[in-house]
N, C-alpha and C positions, 0 to 999 in steps of 0.2 A: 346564305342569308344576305340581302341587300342592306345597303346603309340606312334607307328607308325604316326599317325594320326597327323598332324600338323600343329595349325590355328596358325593366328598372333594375339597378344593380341589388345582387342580393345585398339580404342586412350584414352580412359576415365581409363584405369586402367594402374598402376605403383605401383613399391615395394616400394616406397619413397615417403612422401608427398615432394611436391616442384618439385618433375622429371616428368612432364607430359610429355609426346609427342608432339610435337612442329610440327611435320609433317609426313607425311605418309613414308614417308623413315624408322620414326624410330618403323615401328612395327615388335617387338620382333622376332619371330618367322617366319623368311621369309624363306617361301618354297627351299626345296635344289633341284637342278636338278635331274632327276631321274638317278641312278648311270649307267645305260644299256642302256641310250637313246642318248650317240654317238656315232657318224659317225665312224668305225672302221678304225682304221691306214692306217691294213695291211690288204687289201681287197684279195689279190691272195693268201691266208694262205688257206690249204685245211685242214681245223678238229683240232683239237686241237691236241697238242701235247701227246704221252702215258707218256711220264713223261717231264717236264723241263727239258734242257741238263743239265750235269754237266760237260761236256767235250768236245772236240774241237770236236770226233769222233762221239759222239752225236745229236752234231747241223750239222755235213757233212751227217747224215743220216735223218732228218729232210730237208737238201738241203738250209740251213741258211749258207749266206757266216759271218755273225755278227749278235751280239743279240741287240735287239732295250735298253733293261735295266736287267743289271745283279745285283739281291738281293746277299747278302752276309750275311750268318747268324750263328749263333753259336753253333745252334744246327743240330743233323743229318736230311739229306732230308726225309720228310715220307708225300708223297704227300695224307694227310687226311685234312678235315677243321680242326682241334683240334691244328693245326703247322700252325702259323702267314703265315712262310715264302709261304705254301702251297698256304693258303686264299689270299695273296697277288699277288702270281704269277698268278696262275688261275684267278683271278680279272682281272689284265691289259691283262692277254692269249685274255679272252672274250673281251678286247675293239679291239684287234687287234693287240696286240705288241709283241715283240718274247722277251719271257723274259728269263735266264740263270740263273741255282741257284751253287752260288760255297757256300758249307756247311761249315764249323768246318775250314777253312784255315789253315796251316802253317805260325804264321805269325810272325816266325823271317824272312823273308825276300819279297821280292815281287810277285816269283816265282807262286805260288797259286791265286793269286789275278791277276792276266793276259791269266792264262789256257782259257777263254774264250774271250781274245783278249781285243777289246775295246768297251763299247757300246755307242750305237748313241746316246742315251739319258741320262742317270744316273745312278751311282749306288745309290741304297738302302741297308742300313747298318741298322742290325739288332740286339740284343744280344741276342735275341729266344724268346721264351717264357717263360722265366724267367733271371731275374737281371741276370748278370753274379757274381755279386760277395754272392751273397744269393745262386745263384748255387752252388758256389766254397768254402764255407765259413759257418761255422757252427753258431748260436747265440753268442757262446763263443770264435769267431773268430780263430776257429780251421779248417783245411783245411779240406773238406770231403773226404772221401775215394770212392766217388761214383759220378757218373753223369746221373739221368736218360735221358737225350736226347742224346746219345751217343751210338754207338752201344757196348755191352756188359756192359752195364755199367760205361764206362773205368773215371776216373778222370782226368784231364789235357788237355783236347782237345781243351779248349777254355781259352784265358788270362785273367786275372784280368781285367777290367773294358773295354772290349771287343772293346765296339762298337767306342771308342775314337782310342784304338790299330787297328781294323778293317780300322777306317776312314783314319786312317794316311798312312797304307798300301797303300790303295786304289790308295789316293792322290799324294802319290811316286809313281805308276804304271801306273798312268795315268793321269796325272797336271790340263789339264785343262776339264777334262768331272767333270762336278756337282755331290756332294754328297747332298745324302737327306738320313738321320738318324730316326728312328723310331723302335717303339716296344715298352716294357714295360719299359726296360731300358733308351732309352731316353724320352720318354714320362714322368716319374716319375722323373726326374735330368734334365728336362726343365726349372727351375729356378736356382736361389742360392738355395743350400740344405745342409743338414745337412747330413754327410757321417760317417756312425757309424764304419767304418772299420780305416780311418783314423781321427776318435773321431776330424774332426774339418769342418767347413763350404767349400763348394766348389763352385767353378765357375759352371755356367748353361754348359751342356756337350754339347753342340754347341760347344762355345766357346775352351774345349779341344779338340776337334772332330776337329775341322775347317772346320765345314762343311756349304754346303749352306744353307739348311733350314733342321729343325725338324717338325716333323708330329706326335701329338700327341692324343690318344686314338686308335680307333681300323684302323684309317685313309683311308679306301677305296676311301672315297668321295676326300680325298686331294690329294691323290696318286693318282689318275684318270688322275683328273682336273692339278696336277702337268705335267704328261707324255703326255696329250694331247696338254697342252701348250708348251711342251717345240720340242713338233713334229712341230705343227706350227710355228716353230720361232723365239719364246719369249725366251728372256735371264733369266735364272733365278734369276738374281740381280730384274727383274721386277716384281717376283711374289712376292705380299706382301698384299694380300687381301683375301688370303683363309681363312676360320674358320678352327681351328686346326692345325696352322703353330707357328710356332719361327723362327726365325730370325733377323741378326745383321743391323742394321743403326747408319748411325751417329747422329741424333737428332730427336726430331719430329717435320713428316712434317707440313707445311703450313696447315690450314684449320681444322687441328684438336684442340682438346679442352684441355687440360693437367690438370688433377684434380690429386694435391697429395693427397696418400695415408691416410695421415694424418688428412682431411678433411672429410673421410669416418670415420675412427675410430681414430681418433685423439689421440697424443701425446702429452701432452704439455712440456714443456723446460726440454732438456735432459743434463746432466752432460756435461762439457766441456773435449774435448782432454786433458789429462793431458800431463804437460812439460816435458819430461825427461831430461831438463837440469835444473829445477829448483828443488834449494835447497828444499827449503820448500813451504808447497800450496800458493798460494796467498788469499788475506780477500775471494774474491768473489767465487775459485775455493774452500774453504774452507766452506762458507756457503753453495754452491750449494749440498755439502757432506750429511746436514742434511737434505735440506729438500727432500719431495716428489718429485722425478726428473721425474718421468712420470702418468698422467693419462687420461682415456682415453674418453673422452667425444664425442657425439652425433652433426655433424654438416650438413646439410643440403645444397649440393652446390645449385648456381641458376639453372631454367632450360637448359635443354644443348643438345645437339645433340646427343644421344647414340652412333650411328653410328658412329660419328665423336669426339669420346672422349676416353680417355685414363688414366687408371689410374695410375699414377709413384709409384712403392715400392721404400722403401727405396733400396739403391744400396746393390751392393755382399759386397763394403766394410763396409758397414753400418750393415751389417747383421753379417759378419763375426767376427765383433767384438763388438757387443751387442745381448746378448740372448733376451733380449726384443725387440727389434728389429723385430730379426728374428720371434719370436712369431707371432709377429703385421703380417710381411708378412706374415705368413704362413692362419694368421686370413683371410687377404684380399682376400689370392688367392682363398680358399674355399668359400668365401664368393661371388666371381665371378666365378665361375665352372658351373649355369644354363645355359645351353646355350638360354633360352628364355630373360634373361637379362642382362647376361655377358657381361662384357664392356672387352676391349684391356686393358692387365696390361705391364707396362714395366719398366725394370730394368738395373742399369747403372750398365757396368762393366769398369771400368777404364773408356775409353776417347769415350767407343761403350756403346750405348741398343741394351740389348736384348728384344726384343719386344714379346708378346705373344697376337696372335690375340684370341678370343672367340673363345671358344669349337664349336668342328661341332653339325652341324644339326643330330639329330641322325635315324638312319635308319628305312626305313618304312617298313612294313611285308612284302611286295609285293619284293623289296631288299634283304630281307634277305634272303628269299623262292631262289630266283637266286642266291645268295653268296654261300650258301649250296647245290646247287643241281647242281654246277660245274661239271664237270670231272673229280673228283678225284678219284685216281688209287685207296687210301685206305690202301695203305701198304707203306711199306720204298722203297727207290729209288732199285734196282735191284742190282748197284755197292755193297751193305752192303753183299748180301748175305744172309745166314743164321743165322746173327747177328742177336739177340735179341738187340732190342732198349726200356726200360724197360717202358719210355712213353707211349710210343706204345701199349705195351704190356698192360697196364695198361687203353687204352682209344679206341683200336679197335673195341669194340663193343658198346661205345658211343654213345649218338645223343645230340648235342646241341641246345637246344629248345629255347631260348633267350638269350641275353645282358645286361648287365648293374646289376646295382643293387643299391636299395633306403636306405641300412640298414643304411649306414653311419659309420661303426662301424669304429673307430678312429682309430686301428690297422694296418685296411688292405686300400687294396691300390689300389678296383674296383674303389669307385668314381672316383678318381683321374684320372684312363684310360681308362673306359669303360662310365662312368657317372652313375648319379641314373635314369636317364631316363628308363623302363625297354623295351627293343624291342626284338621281339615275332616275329617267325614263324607262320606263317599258319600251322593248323592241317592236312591237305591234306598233306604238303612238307614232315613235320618230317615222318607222316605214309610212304609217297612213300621214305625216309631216311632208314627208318627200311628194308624197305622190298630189297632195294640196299643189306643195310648189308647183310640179310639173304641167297640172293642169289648170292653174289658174294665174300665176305670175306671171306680167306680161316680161317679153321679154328673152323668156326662158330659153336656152341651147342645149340642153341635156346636160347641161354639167351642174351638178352639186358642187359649192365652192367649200363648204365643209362641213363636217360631223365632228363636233368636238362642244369646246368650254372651255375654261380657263386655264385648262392642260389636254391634251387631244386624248390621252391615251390611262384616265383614270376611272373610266367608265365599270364600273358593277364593283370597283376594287374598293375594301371596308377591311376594319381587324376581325381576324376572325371568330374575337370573340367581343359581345355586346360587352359583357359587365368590365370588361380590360378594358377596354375603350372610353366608357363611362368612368374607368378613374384616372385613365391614362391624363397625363400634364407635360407628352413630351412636346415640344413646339414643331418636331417635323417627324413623319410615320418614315423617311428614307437619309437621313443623316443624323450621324455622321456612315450609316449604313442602313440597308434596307432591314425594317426591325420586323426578327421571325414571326409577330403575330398576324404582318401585314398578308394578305391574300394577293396575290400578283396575277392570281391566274387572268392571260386576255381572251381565252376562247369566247366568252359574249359577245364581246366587239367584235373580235375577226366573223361570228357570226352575222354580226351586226352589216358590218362592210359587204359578205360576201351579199347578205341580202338585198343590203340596197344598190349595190352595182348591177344586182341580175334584172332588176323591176324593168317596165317594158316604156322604153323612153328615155332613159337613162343612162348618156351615154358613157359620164364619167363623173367617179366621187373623187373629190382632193381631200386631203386631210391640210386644214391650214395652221390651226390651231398649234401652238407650239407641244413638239412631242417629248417626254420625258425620258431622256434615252435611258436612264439607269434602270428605270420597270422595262423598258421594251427589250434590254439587251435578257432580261428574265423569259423574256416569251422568242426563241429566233422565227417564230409561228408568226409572230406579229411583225415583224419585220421583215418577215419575205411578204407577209400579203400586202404588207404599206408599202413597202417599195417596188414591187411588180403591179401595181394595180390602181395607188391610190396618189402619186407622186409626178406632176407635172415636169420634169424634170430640176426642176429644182424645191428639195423639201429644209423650210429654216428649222434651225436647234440652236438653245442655247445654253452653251459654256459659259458665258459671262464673262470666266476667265477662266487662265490657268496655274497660277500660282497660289500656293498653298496659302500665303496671305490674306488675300483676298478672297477663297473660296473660302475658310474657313468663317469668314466674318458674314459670307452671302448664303452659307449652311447649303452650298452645292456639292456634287461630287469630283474629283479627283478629274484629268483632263485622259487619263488612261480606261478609263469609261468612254468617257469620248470616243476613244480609239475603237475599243472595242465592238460601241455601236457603229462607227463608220463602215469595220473588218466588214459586219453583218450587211448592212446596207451596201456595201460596193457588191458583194459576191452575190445577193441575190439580184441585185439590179443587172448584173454583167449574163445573171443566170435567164432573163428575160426580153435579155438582146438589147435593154438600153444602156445611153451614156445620162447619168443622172449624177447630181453634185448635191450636199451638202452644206446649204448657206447657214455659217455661226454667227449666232449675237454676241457681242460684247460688250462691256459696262466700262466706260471709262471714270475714273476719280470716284469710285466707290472707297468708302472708308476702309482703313489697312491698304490699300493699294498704294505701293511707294513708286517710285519713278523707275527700279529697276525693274519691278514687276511689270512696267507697260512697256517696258524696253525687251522684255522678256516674252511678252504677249507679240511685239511688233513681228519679232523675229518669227515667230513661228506663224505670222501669216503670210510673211514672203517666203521662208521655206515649202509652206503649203501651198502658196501660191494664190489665195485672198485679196482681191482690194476692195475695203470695207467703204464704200462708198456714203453708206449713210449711219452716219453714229451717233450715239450717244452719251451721254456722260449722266453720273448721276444723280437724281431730283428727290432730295430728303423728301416725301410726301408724308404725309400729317399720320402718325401715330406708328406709322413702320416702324421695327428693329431698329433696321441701320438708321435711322433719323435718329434715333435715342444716341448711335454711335457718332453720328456726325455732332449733336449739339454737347454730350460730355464727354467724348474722347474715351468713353470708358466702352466695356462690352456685355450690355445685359443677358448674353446667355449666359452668360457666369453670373456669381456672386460680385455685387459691388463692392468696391472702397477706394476710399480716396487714394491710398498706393497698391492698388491691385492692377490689373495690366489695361498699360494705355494702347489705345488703339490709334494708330497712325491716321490722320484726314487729311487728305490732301484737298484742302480750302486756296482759297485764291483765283480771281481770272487767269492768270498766267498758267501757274500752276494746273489748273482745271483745262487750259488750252493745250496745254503740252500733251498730258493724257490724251485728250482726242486724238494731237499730232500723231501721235503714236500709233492710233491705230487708221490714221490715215500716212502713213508713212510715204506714200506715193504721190502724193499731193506737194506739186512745186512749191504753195503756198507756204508750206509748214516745213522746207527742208532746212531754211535759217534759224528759228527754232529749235528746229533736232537736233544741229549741227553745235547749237551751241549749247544745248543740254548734252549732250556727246562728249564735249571734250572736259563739261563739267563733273560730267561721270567718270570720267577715265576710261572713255571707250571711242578714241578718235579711230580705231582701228577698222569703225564700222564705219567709216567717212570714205570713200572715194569711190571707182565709178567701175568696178567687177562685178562678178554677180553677187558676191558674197560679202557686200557694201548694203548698209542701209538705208545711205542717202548719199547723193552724188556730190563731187565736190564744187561744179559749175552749176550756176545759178541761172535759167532761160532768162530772157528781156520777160518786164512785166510781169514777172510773177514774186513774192517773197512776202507779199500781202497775205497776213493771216485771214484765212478764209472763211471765220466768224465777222471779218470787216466788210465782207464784199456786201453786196447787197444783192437780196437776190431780185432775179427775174418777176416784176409783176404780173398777174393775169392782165389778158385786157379785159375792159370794163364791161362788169354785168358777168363776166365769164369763170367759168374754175379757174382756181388757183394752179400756179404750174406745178407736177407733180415730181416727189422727190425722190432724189435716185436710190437703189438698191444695191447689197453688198454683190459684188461679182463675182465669179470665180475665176479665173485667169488661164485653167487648162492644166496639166500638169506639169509640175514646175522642172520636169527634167527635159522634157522636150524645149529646146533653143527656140523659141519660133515668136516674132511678133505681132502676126496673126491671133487673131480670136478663137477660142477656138470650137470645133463644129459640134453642132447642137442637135440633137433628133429632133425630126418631123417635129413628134408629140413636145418636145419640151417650146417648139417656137409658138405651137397652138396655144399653150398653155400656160406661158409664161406672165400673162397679165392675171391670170385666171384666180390665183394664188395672192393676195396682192399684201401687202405690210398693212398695218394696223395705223389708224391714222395718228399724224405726228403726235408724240407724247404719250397714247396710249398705252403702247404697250406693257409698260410698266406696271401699270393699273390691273394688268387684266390677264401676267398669266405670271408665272413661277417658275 
């Protein structure tokens, strides 16, 4: 049965003893409308449009006196499914609506955000497909010299926290037409959050935005149902019953049920407001200092009406000024993210909630087969020109084969937008996908550059049972092991692959997508057909790390997984006559990652013989796990309390440099550095110039400059940005030899083919 596939849990099962179902209203999993089965708007529309207008001149040759809903988004228009704003226009195109896409605005002033007049129904406010300030903004809160959604590259095209500056535009241009906010950016900053650029707690981006409702995960289903209602009639103060909305009220209503948060994982008595007019503490503010001020214990509400019940988090003030706190919510929201038994959470901001209904129902195969097999043109909007838009350029010969993802991995930020639900294409679509590309993308060379999503290798894989699934609350289906209900089997895809390698034109499919070796070491099926077949010679995977510190705090697997998937992949790679390598990612300055640990990491990439050429370190983004661990040092997969276990953060420029150091340990730059973290570790023994040295004791002329100082190489003008280097492999580290070392045919063909995710992405986008 596909993930698609979606029953309601019986009445006899619940994730809580004490929560039965009380009536048939409250079964979990009630059926969504099928996304393509209304009544169309605008019935006298002849064909879809060849691209969205962007201009008045546009829509006058289309014969549109006004657009029914004008998207506004941050990145350049490139009408492909791979661009939100693409998927979403083309969505509402098919129900009937004339939709308008104004791109990248000018928005110091209004001028841009009216080019298309007014429209009848809403605007939708976007930040792209990626944060805007993760776009705009390096780990080390350095401004980037580059934008891949932009044409040429260009930096500067979009403001700092976009879609708030978008919304207000908007709102000046035109007062009383509704905003509806969405994307990854609102979707991730849909609560109080933790804002690592201004290091302090933020209001839910509604609330800055002032906008009318947010729509959160990939949203097609709410954005439908939003523009169909609001054609019909309905004011949008009335809509407040979607799965997948936020939105502002002044209390809650009549009839529902109000379970504080505290009740699920309870706090008990927290420290009092302290006086700042009083001299000294008083007896009781004074005892309250020593004891235990929070822990968190097991409470069971009575039964209740799911549908009709809601959970209060602590408020944005509550949150903003206690890190445990914030933990606690960040604990709850995760812990409601099923959509088979997510309850409403809502949070007080001053004198309003913001309310946040249950995640949507997630899309079924038959849905997705039409989302993807729209009308899209496939290339950038015609206005660009000859621009190179480096996204683009990067995912043109693309196929996205499913959604979602189960890993859980506390870093990235799929659960939180897309869900761990996984939904799957039909094999029929993606092949008739391929065969689009082949014969209509300019450009094409017979290479598919990938078959994947935001894990490569999660395709048709679901629990195998609905109603377990429906109450399941665990935050990852494969740690701290792969859990027996999960289905692992890959025969679909290895179907998948072999069918589209054979099609007539076709000369080669990559898998780019990052692959999850602990399900693939489950299939050695899938691993001989990836690695004999679909592997330029070189295929990325990531470890992130290897110490049990750190992997337990990133909810990844063990580094002897690793191992194991390697055993697999050399012996059938060697079984096929190629020399094919293994490129691993790494996270540096991940929370719990202490200084031995990246000292421990460094070593085993010069024993394996690795120079991590481009790295990372890592970017608290808005609403993740580890963000919760980086802002209270605590660890919300457990139970919180204020002396329950701290989790080590390794904060600071220096500190945050060193980590990198480490896993660039070959970089002159960084040897004084090491060298003097080395001897402060009590490990000067890894100091001198053998093979079995970490860093050498002589220092070249001109180098010792930390290589976050340098500056890098500009484009010249008008031109792409320079492009950034990749982890290498160095050969095998027992052969002596200075040489590079030699590369099959196929991997020198193919080695651009494959290419890294643009800067900062990746993070965002896979597990």
């Amino acid at each position: 049965m596909l993930a698609g596939d979606h029953r309601p849990i019986p009445d006899d099962l619940s994730d809580e003893p004490g929560l039965q179902p009380t009536s048939s209203k409250l079964r979990a999993m009630q059926p969504a409308r099928d996304l393509f089965s209304y009544r169309k708007y605008w019935a006298h529309r002849f064909g879809p449009a060849p691209f969205l207008p962007t201009s008045r001149a546009e829509m006058d040759n289309l014969g549109w006196d006004s657009c029914d809903i004008i998207v506004i988004t941050g990145d350049a228009y490139v009408d492909h499914p791979s661009f939100g704003m693409a998927i979403v226009g083309r969505v509402l195109e098919a129900q009937g609506f004339r939709v308008g896409i104004i791109a990248q605005p000018d928005w110091h002033s209004t001028r841009d955000f009216m080019r298309l007049g007014r429209p009848n129904l809403f605007y939708g406010v976007t930040g792209g497909n990626m944060d805007s300030m993760v776009n705009r903004y390096t780990a080390d809160r350095r401004i980037r010299s580059d934008d891949a959604y932009t044409p040429h590259g260009v930096a500067g095209a979009r403001p700092d926290r976009c879609v708030i500056v978008y919304s207000q535009r908007a709102r000046e241009a035109c007062k009383d037409v509704p905003i509806v906010i969405g994307g990854i950016e609102a979707s991730l900053r849909r609560i109080a959050h933790y804002d690592y650029w201004s290091e302090k707690v933020r209001r839910s981006v509604l609330m800055d935005a002032k906008a009318d409702l947010l729509v959160f995960g990939n949203a097609e289903r709410q954005i439908c149902e939003i523009a169909h209602r609001l054609a019909a009639g309905q004011r949008i103060e009335e809509i407040d019953d979607l799965r997948g909305t936020a939105f502002v009220r002044k209390a809650v209503p009549e009839g529902w049920t109000e379970i504080d948060s505290t009740h699920v994982d309870t706090p008990g008595p927290l420290n009092p407001p302290v006086d700042p007019y009083a001299m000294e503490p008083s007896g009781s503010m004074a005892a309250a200092e020593t004891e235990t001020v929070l822990r968190f214990h097991r409470r069971i509400p009575k039964a209740v009406d799911r549908e009709h019940s809601v959970i209060r988090l602590p408020s944005y003030e509550q949150v903003a000024d206690d890190e445990i706190l914030y933990a606690h919510a960040s604990r709850i929201l995760h812990q409601e993210s099923n959509p088979g038994n997510a309850r409403a959470l809502v949070q007080r901001h001053g004198d309003v909630d913001v309310w946040l209904n249950a995640p949507p129902i997630p899309l079924t195969t038959k849905e997705m087969d039409a989302i993807y097999e729209l009308p899209y043109q496939r290339v950038p909007h015609p206005s660009y020109g000859s621009a190179k838009i480096p996204a683009y350029e990067m995912i043109r010969f693309s196929i996205a084969i499913q959604r979602g993802c189960f890993g859980g991995c506390t870093f990235c930020s799929i659960t939180e937008h897309e869900g761990r639900i996984i939904q799957s294409r039909s094999e029929d679509s993606i092949i008739r996908e391929i065969e689009q590309v082949r014969d209509t993308v300019p450009g094409f060379t017979g290479v598919i550059s990938d078959l994947g999503g935001p894990t490569a290798n999660m395709y048709r894989l679901a629990c195998k049972s609905r109603a377990i699934e429906a109450a399941c609350r665990k935050p990852s289906c494969v740690y701290p092991g792969i859990c027996p209900n999960l289905n692992t089997d890959h025969a679909p895809l290895i179907r998948l692959y072999r069918r589209a390698r054979a099609l007539p034109g076709i000369k080669k499919v990559l898998i780019a997508s990052g692959v999850r070796y602990d399900l693939a070491t489950e299939s050695p099926e899938y691993v001989k057909e990836l690695a004999q077949h679909h592997v330029g010679g070189y295929l990325k995977i990531a470890p992130e790390a290897i110490s049990e510190g750190p992997l337990s705090k990133m909810m990844k697997p063990g580094i002897g997984t690793y191992d194991r998937f390697k055993a697999l992949f050399d012996k059938y790679s060697r079984e096929a006559g190629k020399e094919q390598y293994l490129i691993p990612y790494f996270i540096a300055a991940h929370p719990g990652t202490t200084d031995e640990d990246m000292l421990e990491l460094a070593l085993w990439l010069k024993r394996n013989g690795f120079r991590a050429d481009q790295v990372q370190a890592f970017l608290p983004s808005p609403m993740a796990t580890a963000t919760a661990m980086y802002h209270s040092g605590k660890n919300p997969l457990h139970r919180v309390a204020r002396h329950s276990e701290d989790v080590y953060i390794p904060k600071g420029t220096r500190q945050r440099r060193l980590h990198k150091a480490f896993l660039r340990y070959h970089d002159p730059n960084n040897w004084p550095l090491l060298r003097e973290a080395l001897r402060r570790m009590g490990r000067a023994d890894l100091i001198g110039n053998g093979k079995q040295h970490l860093v050498p004791t002589y220092q070249p002329i001109g180098t010792g400059q930390s290589h976050e100082g340098k500056r890098k190489p500009k484009a010249a003008a008008g031109g792409p940005p320079t492009q950034p280097f990749r982890t290498q492999h160095t050969g095998l580290p027992t052969v002596p030899s200075n040489k590079p070392p030699p590369q099959p045919a196929s991997a020198k063909r193919q080695r651009g083919a494959a290419p890294l995710p643009p800067s900062g992405s990746g993070r965002a986008k896979r597990g």
